[in-house]
C-alpha positions in Angstrom: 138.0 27.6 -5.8 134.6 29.4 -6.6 134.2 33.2 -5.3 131.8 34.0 -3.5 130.0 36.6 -3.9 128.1 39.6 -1.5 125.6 41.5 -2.5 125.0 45.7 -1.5 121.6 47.2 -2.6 120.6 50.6 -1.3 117.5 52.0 -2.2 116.1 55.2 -3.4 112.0 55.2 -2.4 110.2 57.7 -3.7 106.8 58.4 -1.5 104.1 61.2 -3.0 102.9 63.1 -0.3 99.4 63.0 0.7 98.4 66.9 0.0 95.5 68.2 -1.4 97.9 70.7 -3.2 101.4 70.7 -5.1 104.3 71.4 -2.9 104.6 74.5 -4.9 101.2 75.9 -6.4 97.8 75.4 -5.5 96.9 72.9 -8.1 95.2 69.8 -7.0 97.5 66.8 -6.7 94.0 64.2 -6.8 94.9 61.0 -9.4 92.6 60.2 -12.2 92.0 63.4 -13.6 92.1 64.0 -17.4 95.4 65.1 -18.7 96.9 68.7 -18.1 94.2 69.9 -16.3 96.0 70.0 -13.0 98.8 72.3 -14.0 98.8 75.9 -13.6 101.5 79.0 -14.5 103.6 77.3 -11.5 103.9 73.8 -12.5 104.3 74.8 -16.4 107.5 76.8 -15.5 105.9 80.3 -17.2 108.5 83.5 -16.6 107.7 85.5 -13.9 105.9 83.2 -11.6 107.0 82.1 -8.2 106.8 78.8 -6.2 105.7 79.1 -2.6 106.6 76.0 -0.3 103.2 74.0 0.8 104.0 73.7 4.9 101.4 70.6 5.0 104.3 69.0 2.7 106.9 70.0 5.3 105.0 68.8 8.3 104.6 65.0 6.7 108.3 65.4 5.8 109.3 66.1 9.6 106.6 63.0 11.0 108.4 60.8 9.2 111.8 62.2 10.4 110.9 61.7 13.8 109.4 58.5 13.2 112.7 57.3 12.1 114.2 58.6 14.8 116.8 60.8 12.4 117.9 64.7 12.7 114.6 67.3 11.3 117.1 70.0 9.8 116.7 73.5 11.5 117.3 74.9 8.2 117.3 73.2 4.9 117.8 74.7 1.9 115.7 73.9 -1.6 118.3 73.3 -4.8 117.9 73.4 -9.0 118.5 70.3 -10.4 119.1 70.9 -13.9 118.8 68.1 -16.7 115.9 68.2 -19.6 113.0 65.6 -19.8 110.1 66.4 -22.0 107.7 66.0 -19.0 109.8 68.4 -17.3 108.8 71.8 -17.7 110.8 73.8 -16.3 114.4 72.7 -17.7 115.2 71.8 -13.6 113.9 70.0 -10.7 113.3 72.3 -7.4 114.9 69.5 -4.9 117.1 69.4 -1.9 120.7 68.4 -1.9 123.5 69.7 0.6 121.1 70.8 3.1 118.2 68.5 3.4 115.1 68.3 5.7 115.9 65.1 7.4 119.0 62.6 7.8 120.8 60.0 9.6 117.5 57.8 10.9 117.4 54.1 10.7 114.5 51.1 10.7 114.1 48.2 12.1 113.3 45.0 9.6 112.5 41.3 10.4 113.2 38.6 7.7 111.0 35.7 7.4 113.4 33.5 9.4 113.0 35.9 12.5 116.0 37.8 11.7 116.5 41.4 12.8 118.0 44.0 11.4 118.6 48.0 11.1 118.5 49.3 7.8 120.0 53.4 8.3 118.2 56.2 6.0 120.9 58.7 4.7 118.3 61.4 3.9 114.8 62.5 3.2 114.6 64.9 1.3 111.6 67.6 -0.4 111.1 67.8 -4.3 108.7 67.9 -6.6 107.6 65.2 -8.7 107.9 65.2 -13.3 105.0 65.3 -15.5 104.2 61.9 -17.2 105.3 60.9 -21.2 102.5 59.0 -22.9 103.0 56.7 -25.6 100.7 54.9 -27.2 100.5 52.0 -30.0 103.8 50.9 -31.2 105.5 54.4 -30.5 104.2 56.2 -33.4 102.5 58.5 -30.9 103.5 60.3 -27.5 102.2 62.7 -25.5 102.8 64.6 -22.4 100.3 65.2 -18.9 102.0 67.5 -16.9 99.3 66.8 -13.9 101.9 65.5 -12.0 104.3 68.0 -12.3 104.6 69.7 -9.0 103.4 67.0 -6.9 105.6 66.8 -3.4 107.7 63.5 -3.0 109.9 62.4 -0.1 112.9 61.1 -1.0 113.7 58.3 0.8 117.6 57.2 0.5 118.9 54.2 2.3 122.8 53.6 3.2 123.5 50.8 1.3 123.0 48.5 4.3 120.8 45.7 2.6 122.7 42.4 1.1 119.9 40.2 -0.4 116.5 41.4 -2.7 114.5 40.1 0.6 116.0 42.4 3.1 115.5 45.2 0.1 112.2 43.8 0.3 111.7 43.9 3.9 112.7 47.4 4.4 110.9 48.7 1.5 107.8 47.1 3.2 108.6 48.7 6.4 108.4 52.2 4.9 105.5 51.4 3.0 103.6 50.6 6.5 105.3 53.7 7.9 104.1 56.3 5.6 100.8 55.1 5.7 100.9 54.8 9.4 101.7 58.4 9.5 99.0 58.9 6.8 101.7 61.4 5.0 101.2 58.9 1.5 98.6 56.3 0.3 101.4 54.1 -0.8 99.3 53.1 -4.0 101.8 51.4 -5.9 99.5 51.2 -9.0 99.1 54.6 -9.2 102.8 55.3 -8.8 102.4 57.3 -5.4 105.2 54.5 -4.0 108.3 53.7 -6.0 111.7 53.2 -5.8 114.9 53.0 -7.4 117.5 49.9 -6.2 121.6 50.6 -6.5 122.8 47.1 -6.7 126.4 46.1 -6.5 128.3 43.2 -5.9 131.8 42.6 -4.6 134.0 39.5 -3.3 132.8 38.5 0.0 134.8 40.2 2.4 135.6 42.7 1.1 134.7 46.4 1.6 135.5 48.0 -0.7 131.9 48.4 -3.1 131.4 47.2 -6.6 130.5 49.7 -9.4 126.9 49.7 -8.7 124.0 50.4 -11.2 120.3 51.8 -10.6 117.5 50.3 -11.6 114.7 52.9 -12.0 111.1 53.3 -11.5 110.0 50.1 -9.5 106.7 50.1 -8.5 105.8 46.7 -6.6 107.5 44.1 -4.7 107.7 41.6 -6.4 109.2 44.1 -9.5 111.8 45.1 -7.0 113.1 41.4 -5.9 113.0 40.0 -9.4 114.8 42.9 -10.7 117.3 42.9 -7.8 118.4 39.2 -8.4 118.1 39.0 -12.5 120.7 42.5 -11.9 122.9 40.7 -9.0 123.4 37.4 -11.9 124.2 39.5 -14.6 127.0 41.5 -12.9 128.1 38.1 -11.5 128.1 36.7 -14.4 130.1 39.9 -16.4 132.5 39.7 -13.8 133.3 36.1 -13.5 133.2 36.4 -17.5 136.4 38.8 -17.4 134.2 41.5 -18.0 133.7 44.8 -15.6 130.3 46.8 -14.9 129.5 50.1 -16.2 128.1 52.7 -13.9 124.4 52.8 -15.8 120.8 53.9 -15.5 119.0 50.4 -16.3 114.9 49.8 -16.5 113.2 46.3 -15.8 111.0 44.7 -18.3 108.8 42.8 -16.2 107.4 40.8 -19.5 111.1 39.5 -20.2 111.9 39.0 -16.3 115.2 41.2 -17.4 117.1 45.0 -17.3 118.4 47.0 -19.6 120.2 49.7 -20.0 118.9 53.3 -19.7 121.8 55.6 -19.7 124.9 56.2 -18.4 124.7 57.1 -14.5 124.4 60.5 -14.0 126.5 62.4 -10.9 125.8 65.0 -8.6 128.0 67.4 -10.7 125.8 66.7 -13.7 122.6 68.1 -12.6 124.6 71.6 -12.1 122.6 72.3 -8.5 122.4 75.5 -7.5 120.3 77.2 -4.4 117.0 77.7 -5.8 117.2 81.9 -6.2 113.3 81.8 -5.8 112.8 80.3 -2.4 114.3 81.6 1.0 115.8 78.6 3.4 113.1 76.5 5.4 113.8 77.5 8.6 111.9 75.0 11.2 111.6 76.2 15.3 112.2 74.0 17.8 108.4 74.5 19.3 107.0 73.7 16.1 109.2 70.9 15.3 107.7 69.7 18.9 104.0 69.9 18.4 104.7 68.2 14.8 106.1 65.3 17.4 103.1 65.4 19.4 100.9 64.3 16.1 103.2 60.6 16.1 100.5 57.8 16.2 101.5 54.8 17.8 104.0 53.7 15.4 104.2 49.8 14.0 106.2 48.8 16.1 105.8 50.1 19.4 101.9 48.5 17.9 103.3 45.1 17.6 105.3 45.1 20.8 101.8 46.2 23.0 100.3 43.8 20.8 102.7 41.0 22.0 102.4 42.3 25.6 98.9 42.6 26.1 97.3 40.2 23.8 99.9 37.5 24.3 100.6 37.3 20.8 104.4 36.3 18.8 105.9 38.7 17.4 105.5 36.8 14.6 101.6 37.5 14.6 102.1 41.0 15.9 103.9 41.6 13.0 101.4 40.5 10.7 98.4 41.8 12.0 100.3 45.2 12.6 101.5 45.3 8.5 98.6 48.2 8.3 96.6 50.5 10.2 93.9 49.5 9.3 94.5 45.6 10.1 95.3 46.2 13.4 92.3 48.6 14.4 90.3 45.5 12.8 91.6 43.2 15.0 91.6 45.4 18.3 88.0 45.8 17.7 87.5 41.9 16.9 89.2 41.4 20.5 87.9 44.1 22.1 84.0 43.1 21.3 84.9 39.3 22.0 86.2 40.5 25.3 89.3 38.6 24.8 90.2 35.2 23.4 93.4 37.4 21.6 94.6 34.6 20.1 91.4 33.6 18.6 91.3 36.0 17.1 94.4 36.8 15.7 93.8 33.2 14.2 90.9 34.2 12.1 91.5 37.7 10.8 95.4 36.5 9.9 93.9 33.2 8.2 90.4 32.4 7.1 89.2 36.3 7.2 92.7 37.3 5.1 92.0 34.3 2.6 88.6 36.0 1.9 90.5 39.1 1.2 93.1 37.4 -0.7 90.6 35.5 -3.0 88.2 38.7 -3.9 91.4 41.1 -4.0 90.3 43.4 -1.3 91.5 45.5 1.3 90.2 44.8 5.0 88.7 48.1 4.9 86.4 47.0 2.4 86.2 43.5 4.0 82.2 42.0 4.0 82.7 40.9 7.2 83.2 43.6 9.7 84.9 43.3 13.2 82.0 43.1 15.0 80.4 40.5 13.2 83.5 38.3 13.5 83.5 38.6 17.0 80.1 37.2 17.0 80.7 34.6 14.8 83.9 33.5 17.5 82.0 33.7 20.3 79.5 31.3 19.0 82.6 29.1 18.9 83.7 30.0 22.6 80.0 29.3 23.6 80.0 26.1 21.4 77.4 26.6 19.8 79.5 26.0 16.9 82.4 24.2 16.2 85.3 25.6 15.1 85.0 23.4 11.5 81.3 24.3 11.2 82.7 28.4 11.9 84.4 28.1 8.6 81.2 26.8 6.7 79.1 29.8 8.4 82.0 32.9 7.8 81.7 31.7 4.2 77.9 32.2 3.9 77.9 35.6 6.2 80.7 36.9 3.7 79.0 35.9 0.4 75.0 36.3 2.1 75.6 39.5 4.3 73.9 38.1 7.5 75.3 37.8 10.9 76.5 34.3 12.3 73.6 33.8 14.3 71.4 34.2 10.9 73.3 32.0 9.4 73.4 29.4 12.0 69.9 29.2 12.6 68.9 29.1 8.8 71.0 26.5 8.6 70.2 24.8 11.2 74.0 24.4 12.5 73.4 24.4 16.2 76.1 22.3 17.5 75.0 18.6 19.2 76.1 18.9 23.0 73.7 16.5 24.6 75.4 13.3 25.9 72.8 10.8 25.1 72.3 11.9 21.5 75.7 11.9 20.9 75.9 8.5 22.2 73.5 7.3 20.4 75.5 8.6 17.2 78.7 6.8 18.7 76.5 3.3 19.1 75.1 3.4 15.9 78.6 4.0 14.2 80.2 1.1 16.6 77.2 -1.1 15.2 77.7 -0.2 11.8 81.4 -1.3 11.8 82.1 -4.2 13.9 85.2 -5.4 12.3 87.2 -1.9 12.6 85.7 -2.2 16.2 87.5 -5.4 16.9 90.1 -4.4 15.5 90.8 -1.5 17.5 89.9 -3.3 20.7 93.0 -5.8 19.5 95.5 -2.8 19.4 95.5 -1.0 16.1 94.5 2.7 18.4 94.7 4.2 14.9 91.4 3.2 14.0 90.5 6.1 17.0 90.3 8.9 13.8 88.2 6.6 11.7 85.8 6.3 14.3 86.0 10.2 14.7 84.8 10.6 11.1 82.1 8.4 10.9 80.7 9.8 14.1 80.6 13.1 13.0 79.6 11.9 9.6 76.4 10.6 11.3 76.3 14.0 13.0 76.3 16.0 9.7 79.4 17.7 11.4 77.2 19.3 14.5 78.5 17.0 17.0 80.8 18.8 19.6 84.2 17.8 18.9 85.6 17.5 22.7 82.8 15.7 23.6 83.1 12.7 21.0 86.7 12.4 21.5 85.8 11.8 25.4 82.5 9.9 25.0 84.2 7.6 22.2 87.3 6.6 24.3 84.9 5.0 27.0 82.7 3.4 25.0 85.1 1.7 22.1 86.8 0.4 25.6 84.2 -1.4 26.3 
């Protein structure tokens, strides 16, 4: 009898906060800079300087507590985590561990099927991020930038709630939107400001006790994550079923070779020595300020989705999507709100043809070439009809690669849609002429003929003939 198998992934999400300064010095935290210099006394770890907490760091930490509906710590308490990397500086991490700014919240996710589920988050904690190791050609040469040393992260760590690489997927997703939501991190995965570690384990099914699990480090896109999750999940299948067991590891993915590897052995807490940090006093947060912090919470993705839904008329399928990002969802409000409705509409177009513009030049719809405004004027030449909605496609295509409003196009173009009766009879005649055996044959039963006649009519139409209108005018004159 085969075993079956469950899966248990937690992950370990690792979001850069979005301060003009390290969480400990005054150093800039901007990307792109050339190496080392962004790295004062501070981040280098010289003797006899002091870190002094950034508060913008500690207010983005508690938005996103409350936004997660979790416990913002009244006093938290900042740790040494001690272990030696070349990029770090100091010999130890300044991070939180006992005491941490913010625990015991929970998400909301929705699979592709529909399915819903609450993911909980253990903790969130403060710390500051490592330097960077360069190598370059085959090894031979390595350096170090230490610009990003000192740079806040959140830690974001997950109960190990998730049991397949797409629900892992799903909630990473979900904190992606909701940092940026929040605006506390820019969630560029590229530039490493969003990255996660996955704990993956597997076990009988039905059991609960958990497997030995093994983290996969550094992750930094989605699709890394998921293929990484399931080539891990077949390998410790595979050991197992092979009378093997799994060693508690550190493993990287190599993306080229679709496979992990082994880092090192899996570190515990007891390993990294923590100790209070001597050199910062307790973060003690007040009730009143915790309060106004609240009163900063945008309209959050979901409670977006569900007005969406509720106003618009939308699924929550569509609300979903179009609330993915801020900035998709102010584009589309301001789509509806200068058609004056016609939600639906216009959730069509900015989730399809407008996103398959986006899609195919690799842009974000904050730099799309169509803007909200001129996509609502495009759509309401199709509620109007002086377009059809085929001929709309043909016109957003030359407004996005031309620059020029739908009217320009339409007129330069000559695209005006045919809504006068006669000449559309005319056009309906001609093709009825033109084809007399497909007409006798449909007035002898074969009604599938109906779309052929379509065709040709709007062949003869160059496309401009009002759709509605053919369909009706055609029915009473192939009956004769």
């Amino acid at each position: 009898m085969a075993i079956e198998w469950e899966v248990v992934i937690g992950l370990e999400i690792h979001a850069q906060l979005a301060t003009r300064s390290k969480i400990f010095s005054t150093s800039s935290t901007s990307f792109g800079a050339a190496p080392n210099v962004q790295a004062n006394l501070v981040d280098l770890g010289y003797p006899g300087v002091l870190p002094v907490l950034n508060g913008e760091a500690v207010r983005m930490a508690t938005l996103f507590g409350l936004a997660i509906g979790a416990r913002v710590a009244r006093r938290s308490v900042f740790a040494r985590k001690n272990y030696f990397y070349p990029d770090l500086p100091k010999g130890y991490q300044i991070s939180q561990y006992e005491l941490p700014v913010v625990e015991d919240g929970s998400v909301d996710i929705v699979l592709d099927d529909g399915t819903r589920k609450t993911v909980g988050v253990t903790r969130a904690h403060l710390e500051e991020d490592a330097g960077k190791s360069l190598h370059e050609g085959l090894g031979a040469n390595s350096g170090i930038d230490l610009n990003r040393a000192g740079t806040p992260l959140l830690e974001i760590v997950s109960e190990p709630d998730m049991r397949s690489a797409k629900e892992a997927i799903a909630y990473m997703k979900k904190i992606h939107t909701l940092v940026r939501y929040l605006d506390i991190c820019d969630g560029n995965m590229q530039e490493g400001s969003f990255r996660c570690d996955a704990n993956v384990s597997v076990r009988h099914k039905g059991r609960h006790e958990f497997g030995t699990r093994c983290e996969i480090k550094n992750l930094n896109s989605f699709r890394f994550v998921e293929k990484a999750i399931n080539f891990e999940v077949a390998r410790q299948v595979d050991i197992i079923e092979g009378g093997g067991s799994i060693v508690q590891e550190t493993r990287l993915y190599d993306p080229d070779r679709n496979e992990t590897r082994s880092m090192r052995s899996k570190e515990e807490a007891n390993d990294y020595r923590y100790f209070p940090d001597p050199d910062l006093l307790p973060l003690v947060l007040e009730d009143a300020w915790i309060e106004r912090v609240r009163a900063g919470l945008p309209e959050l993705p979901d409670e977006k989705a569900a007005r969406f839904v509720a106003e618009h008329g939308l699924t929550d399928y569509d609300a979903g999507v179009l609330t993915a990002s801020r900035e998709m969802a102010a584009y589309y409000e301001a789509v509806v709100g200068a058609l004056g409705g016609q939600a639906k509409m216009a959730a069509n177009w900015v989730m399809g043809d407008l996103s398959g513009l986006l899609n195919r030049d690799g842009l974000d719809i904050t730099a799309s070439r169509v803007d909200a405004a001129r996509l609502s004027g495009l759509l309401s030449r199709i509620v109007d009809e002086t377009i059809s909605g085929k001929i709309a496609k043909e016109v957003l295509e030359a407004m996005w690669d031309e620059g020029r409003s739908a009217d320009e196009v339409i007129e330069a173009r000559g695209l005006r849609q045919i809504t006068d009766t006669g000449a559309i009879e005319r056009a309906i005649a001609g093709v009825m002429a033109a084809n007399p055996k497909q007409l006798a044959d449909y007035r002898s039963g074969k009604d599938k003929l109906f779309g052929f006649f379509v065709g040709q009519v709007m062949k003869a139409t160059a496309g401009k003939a009002n759709p509605a209108q053919v369909n009706d005018l055609l029915k009473k004159m192939l009956a004769g």
